[in-house]
C-alpha positions in Angstrom: 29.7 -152.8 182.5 31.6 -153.6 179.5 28.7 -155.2 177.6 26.7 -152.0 178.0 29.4 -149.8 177.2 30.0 -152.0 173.8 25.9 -151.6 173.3 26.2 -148.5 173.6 28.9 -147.4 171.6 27.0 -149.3 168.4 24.1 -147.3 169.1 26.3 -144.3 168.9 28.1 -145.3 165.6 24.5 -146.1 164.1 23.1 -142.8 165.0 26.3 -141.0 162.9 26.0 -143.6 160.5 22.6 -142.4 159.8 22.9 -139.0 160.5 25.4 -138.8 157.6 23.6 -140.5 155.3 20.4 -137.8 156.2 22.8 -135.0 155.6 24.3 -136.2 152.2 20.4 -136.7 151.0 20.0 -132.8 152.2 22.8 -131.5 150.8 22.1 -133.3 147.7 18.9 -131.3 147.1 20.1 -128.3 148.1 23.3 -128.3 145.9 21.1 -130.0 143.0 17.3 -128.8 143.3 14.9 -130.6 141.4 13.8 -129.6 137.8 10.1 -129.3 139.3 11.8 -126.7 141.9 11.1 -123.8 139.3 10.8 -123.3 135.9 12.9 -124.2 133.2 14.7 -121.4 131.2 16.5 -121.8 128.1 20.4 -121.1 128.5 23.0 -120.9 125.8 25.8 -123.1 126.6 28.0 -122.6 129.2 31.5 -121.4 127.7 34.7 -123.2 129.4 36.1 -121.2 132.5 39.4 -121.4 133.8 41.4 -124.8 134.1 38.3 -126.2 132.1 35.8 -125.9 134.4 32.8 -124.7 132.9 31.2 -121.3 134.2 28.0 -119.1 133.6 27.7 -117.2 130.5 29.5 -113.6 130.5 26.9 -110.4 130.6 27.6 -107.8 128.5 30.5 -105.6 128.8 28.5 -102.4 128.6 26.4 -103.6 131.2 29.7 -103.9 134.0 30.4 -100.1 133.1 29.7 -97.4 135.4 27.8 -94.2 133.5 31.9 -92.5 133.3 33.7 -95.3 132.2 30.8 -95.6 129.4 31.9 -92.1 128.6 35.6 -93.0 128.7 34.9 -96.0 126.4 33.3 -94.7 123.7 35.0 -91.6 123.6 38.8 -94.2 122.7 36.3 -96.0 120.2 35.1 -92.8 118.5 38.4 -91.2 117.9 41.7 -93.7 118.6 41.5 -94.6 114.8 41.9 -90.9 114.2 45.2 -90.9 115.9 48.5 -91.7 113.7 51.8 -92.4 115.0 54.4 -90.2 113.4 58.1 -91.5 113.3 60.8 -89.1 111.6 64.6 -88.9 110.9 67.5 -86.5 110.0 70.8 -85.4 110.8 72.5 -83.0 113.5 75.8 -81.7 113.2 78.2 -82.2 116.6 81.7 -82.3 117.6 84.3 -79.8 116.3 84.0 -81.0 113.0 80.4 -80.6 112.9 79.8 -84.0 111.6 76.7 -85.1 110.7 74.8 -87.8 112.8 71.5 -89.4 112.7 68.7 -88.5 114.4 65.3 -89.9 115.5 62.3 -89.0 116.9 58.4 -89.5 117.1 54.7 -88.1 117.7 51.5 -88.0 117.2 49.2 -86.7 114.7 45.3 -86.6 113.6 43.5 -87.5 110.5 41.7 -84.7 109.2 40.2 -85.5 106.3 39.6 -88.7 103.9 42.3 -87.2 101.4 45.1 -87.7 103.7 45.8 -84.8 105.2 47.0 -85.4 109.2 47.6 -82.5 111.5 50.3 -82.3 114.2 53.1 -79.6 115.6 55.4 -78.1 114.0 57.9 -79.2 116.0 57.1 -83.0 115.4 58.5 -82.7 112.2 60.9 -79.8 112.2 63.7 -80.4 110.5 62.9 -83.9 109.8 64.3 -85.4 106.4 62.2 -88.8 106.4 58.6 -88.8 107.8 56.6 -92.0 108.3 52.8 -91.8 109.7 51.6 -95.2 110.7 47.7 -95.9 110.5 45.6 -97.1 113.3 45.8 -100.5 111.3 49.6 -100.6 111.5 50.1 -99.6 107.9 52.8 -97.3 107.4 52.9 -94.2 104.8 55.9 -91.6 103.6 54.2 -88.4 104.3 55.2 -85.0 102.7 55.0 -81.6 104.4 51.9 -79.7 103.1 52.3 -76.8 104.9 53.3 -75.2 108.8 53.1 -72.0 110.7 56.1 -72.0 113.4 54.3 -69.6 115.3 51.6 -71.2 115.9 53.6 -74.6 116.3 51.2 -76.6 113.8 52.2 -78.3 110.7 50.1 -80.3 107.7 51.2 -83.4 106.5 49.5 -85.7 103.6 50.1 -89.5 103.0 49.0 -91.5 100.0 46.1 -93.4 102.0 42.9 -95.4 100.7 39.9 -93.1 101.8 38.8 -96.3 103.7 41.6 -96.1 105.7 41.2 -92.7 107.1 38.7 -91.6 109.7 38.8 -87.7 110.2 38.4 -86.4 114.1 35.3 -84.3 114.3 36.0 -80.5 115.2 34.5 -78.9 118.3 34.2 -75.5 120.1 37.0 -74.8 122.2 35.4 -71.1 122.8 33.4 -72.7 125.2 35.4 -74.6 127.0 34.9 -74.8 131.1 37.4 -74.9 133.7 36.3 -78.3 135.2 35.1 -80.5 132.6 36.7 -83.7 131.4 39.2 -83.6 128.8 40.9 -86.7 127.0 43.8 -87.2 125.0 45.0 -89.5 122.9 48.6 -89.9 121.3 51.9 -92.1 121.6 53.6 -91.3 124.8 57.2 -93.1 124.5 56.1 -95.1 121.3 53.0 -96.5 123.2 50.5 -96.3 120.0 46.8 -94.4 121.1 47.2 -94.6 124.9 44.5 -92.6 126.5 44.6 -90.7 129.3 42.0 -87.9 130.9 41.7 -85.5 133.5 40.1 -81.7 133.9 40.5 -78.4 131.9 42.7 -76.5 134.1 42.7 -73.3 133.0 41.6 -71.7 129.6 43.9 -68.5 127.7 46.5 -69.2 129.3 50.0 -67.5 127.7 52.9 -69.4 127.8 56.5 -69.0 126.3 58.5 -71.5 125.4 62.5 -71.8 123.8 60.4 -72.4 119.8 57.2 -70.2 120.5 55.5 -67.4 122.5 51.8 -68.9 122.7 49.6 -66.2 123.3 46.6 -68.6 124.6 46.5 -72.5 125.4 44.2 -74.7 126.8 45.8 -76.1 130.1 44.8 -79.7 131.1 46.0 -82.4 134.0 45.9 -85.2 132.3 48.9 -86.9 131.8 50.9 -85.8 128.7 54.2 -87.3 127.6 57.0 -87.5 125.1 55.0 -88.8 122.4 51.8 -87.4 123.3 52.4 -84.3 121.0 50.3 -83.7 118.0 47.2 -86.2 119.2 44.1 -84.6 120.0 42.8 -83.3 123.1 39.1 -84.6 123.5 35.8 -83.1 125.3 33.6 -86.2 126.6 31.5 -86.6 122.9 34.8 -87.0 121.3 35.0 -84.1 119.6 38.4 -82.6 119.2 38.7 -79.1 121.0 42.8 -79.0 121.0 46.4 -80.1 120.0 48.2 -81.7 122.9 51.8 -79.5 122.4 53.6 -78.6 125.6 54.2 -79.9 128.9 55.6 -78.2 132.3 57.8 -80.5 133.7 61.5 -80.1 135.3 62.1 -83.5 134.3 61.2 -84.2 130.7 58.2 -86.1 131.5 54.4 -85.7 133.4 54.1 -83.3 135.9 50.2 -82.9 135.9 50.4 -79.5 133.9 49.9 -79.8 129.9 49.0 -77.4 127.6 47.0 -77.8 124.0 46.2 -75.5 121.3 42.7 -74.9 120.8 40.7 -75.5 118.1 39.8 -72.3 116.9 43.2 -71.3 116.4 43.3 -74.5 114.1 40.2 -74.0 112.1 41.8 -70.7 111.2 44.9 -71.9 110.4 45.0 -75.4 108.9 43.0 -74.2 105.5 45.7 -71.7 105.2 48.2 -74.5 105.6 46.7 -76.6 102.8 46.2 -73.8 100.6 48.8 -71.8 100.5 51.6 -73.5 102.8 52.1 -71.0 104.8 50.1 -68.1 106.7 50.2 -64.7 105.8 48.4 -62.9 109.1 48.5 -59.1 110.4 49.6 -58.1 113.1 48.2 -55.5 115.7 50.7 -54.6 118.2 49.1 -56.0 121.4 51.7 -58.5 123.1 49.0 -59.4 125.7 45.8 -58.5 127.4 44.2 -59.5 130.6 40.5 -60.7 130.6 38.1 -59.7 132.4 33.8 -59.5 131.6 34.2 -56.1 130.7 36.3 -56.4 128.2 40.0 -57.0 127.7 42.6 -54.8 129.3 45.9 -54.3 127.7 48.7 -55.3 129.2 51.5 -55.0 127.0 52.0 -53.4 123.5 54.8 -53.7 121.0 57.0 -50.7 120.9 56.6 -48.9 118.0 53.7 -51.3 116.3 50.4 -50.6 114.7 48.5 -50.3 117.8 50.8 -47.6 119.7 51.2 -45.8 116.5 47.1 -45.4 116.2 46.9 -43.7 120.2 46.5 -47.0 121.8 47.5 -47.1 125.5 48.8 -50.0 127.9 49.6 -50.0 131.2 51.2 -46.8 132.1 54.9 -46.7 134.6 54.4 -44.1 137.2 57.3 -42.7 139.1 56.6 -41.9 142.3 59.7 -39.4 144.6 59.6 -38.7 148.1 62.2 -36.8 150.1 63.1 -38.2 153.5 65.7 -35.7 155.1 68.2 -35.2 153.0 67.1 -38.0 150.7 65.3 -38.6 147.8 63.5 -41.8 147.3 62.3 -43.1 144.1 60.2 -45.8 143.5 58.4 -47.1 140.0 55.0 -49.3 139.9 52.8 -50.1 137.1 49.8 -48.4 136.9 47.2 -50.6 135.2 44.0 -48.7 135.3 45.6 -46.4 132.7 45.4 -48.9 130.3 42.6 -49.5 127.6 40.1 -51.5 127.5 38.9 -53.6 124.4 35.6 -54.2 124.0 35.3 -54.6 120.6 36.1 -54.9 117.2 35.0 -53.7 114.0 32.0 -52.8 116.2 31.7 -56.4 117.0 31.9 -57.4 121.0 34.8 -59.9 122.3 34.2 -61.7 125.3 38.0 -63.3 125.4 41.5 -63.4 124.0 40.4 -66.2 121.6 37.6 -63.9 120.1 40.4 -61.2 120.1 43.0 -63.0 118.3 40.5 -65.2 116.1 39.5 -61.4 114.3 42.7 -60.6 114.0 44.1 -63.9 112.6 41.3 -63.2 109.9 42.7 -60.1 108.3 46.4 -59.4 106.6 48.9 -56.8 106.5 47.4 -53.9 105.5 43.8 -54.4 106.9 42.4 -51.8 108.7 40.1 -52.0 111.9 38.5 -50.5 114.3 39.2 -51.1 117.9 36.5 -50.5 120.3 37.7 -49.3 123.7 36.8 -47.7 126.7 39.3 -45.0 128.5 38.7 -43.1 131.2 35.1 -44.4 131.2 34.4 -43.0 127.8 33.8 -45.4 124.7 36.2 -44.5 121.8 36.6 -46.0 118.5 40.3 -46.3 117.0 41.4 -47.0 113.7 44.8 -49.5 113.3 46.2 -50.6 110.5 47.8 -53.8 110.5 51.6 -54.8 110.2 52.8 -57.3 108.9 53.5 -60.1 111.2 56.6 -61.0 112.4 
C-alpha cells in the first residue's frame, strides 16, 4: 500500500511538473506573439512612463477632446493673450484725522488694438494713482488713463507696448445675442491671471442699478464671475468678444451664479469717443426705461421735466380709482400701462430693442433733434424731441 501510494504521488508531481512547464510555453506566446503573428509596423520610440517603465506613444491631445471641450479650448487659446491683469494703487483718507493710507487693488482688462490701448471699467481704475497692466507674457507696463465715461462704467488705458506683444480681441455682435447660448469669460478672479470660466446667457437688456451706476441694459450670464474678473471680456463660442464682465449679484462679495457684462455695442460707441476726445459728450432723451416687447418698446418711465415729456411724450399713466362703502370713501392708486407709448421707431428707422434704442441715441449730442415714432391709442404718430444734455 505504501509503495503504490509513493508511485503514485510521483506520477502526480510529474503531471504538474509538466503541466507547468506547458503553461509557461502558452503564456509565453500569448504575452509575446511571434513577429510572423502579423505585420510589422513602424513605431516611434516608446517615450519613458511613470517610475521608468516605458509606455505606448501619447495620441494627440485634440483627438481625447469631446466636440465642446474643443470649443472650450480654442476659444482660451484664441483670446487669453488678449487679457491683461491690471494692478493699481492710491490713498484713502480714514480716522478722525482723515489720514491718508494706502490702498490696493486689481482687475482685468483687454487689448484692443496693437497701439496699446486696453479697455476695462471705470471703476478698475477709479481713483487709482499708480496703474500697472501686466502682459500675457508677464511683462509689466505703467499705463496712463486715455479716457472714461462713469456712466457707462468703461475706461481706456494705453501702455508703452512693442506691437508684437499685443494681440487685440476681435469684436462681435452682442445685438444678437440668445438666451441660451454659451458664453465665456476670461479675467483675474482674486489675482488668478486668465482663468476661464463659462456658462449660459441668462438674460439679455436687463437694467440694473448699482451704488456707482444706473445700467440701463446688461448682458446677464451664469458663469462664475469674481473679484478680479472685472474688465476681462465676456466671450461667445468663436471667441469673439460680445461684453465687459462688470457686476456681480452676490450677498457675499463673491459668485452667486448671477453676473452681468456690458455689451459690445455700447462699447463700439463709446471707446472711439474715449480715445478721441476723453470723454463723451451724448444727448439725452428723457426715457428712464422702456419695456420690450415685438411691437415696439413701451415706456415705462420718463424723466420729469426732460426732453421727451416736454415734446407730448407719454409713460405710464397713475389712475386713481374711489369707491364709497357706507359712510366711507376708499381710495386706491394703480398704474395704468396701456396709456403709455409705444416706440417703434426712430428717425423713421424701426427698433427691435433697448440696445437699438439707446445705440441711436448714444449717436447724437445735445441739441440733436429726432423724431420718435410711436403708436398711441392705435394710431402711428411722429414726435419731434430735442435732446438735452446728458447728465
Amino acid at each position: 500500500m505504501l509503495k503504490i501510494e509513493g508511485i503514485a504521488m510521483k506520477r502526480t508531481v510529474l503531471l504538474c511538473l509538466v503541466s507547468a512547464v506547458i503553461g509557461g510555453l502558452v503564456s509565453v506566446v500569448l504575452l509575446h506573439p511571434p513577429e510572423t503573428a502579423s505585420p510589422t509596423v513602424a513605431q516611434e520610440p516608446a517615450s519613458p512612463g511613470p517610475m521608468g517603465l516605458n509606455a505606448p506613444p501619447l495620441a494627440p491631445l485634440t483627438d481625447e477632446l469631446t466636440p465642446e471641450e474643443r470649443i472650450n479650448v480654442a476659444v482660451y487659446e484664441q483670446v487669453n493673450r488678449s487679457v491683461v491683469h491690471i494692478n493699481t494703487r492710491g490713498v484713502a483718507s480714514q480716522g478722525f484725522f482723515l489720514l491718508e493710507v494706502p490702498t490696493s487693488g486689481e482687475g482685468s482688462g483687454v487689448v484692443i488694438d496693437r497701439t496699446g490701448h486696453i479697455l476695462t471699467n471705470y471703476h478698475v481704475i477709479e481713483e487709482a494713482r499708480e496703474i500697472r497692466a501686466t502682459l500675457f507674457d508677464g511683462k509689466s507696463y505703467e499705463a496712463g488713463i486715455v479716457g472714461a465715461d462713469p456712466p457707462n462704467d468703461l475706461a481706456v488705458l494705453r501702455i508703452d507696448a512693442p506691437a508684437e506683444s499685443l494681440h487685440p480681441v476681435t469684436f462681435g455682435d452682442s445685438t444678437r445675442l440668445r438666451v441660451g447660448q454659451w458664453a465665456f469669460a476670461i479675467g483675474n478672479p482674486f489675482g488668478l491671471e486668465r482663468t476661464l470660466s463659462m456658462g449660459v446667457i441668462s438674460s439679455v437688456n436687463r437694467p440694473l442699478e448699482t451704488r456707482r451706476v444706473k445700467f440701463k441694459q446688461l448682458i446677464q450670464i451664469d458663469a462664475d464671475i469674481n473679484p478680479g474678473n472685472s474688465g476681462g471680456p465676456l466671450l461667445d463660442s468663436r471667441g469673439r468678444m460680445v461684453g465687459l464682465n462688470t457686476v456681480i449679484a452676490s450677498s457675499t462679495g463673491q459668485s452667486a451664479g448671477v453676473g452681468f457684462a456690458i455689451p459690445v455695442t455700447t462699447i463700439a460707441q463709446i471707446v472711439p469717443e474715449l480715445i478721441e476726445h476723453g470723454r463723451v459728450v451724448r444727448g439725452d432723451i428723457g426715457i428712464q426705461a422702456v419695456y420690450q416687447s415685438d411691437q415696439g418698446l413701451l415706456i415705462a418711465e420718463l424723466t420729469p421735466g426732460g426732453a421727451a415729456e416736454r415734446a407730448g411724450l407719454k409713460g405710464p399713466q397713475v389712475v386713481v380709482d374711489r369707491r364709497r362703502q357706507g359712510g366711507y370713501v376708499f381710495e386706491r392708486r394703480y398704474l395704468d400701462r396701456s396709456a403709455a407709448d409705444r416706440i417703434v421707431g426712430l428717425d423713421g428707422q424701426e427698433v427691435r430693442s433697448a440696445g437699438d434704442f439707446r445705440t441711436i441715441i448714444e449717436s447724437k449730442k445735445p441739441g440733436d433733434e429726432v423724431v420718435v415714432n410711436i403708436v398711441r391709442n392705435g394710431k402711428r404718430l411722429d414726435v419731434r424731441v430735442t435732446l438735452d444734455p446728458d447728465g
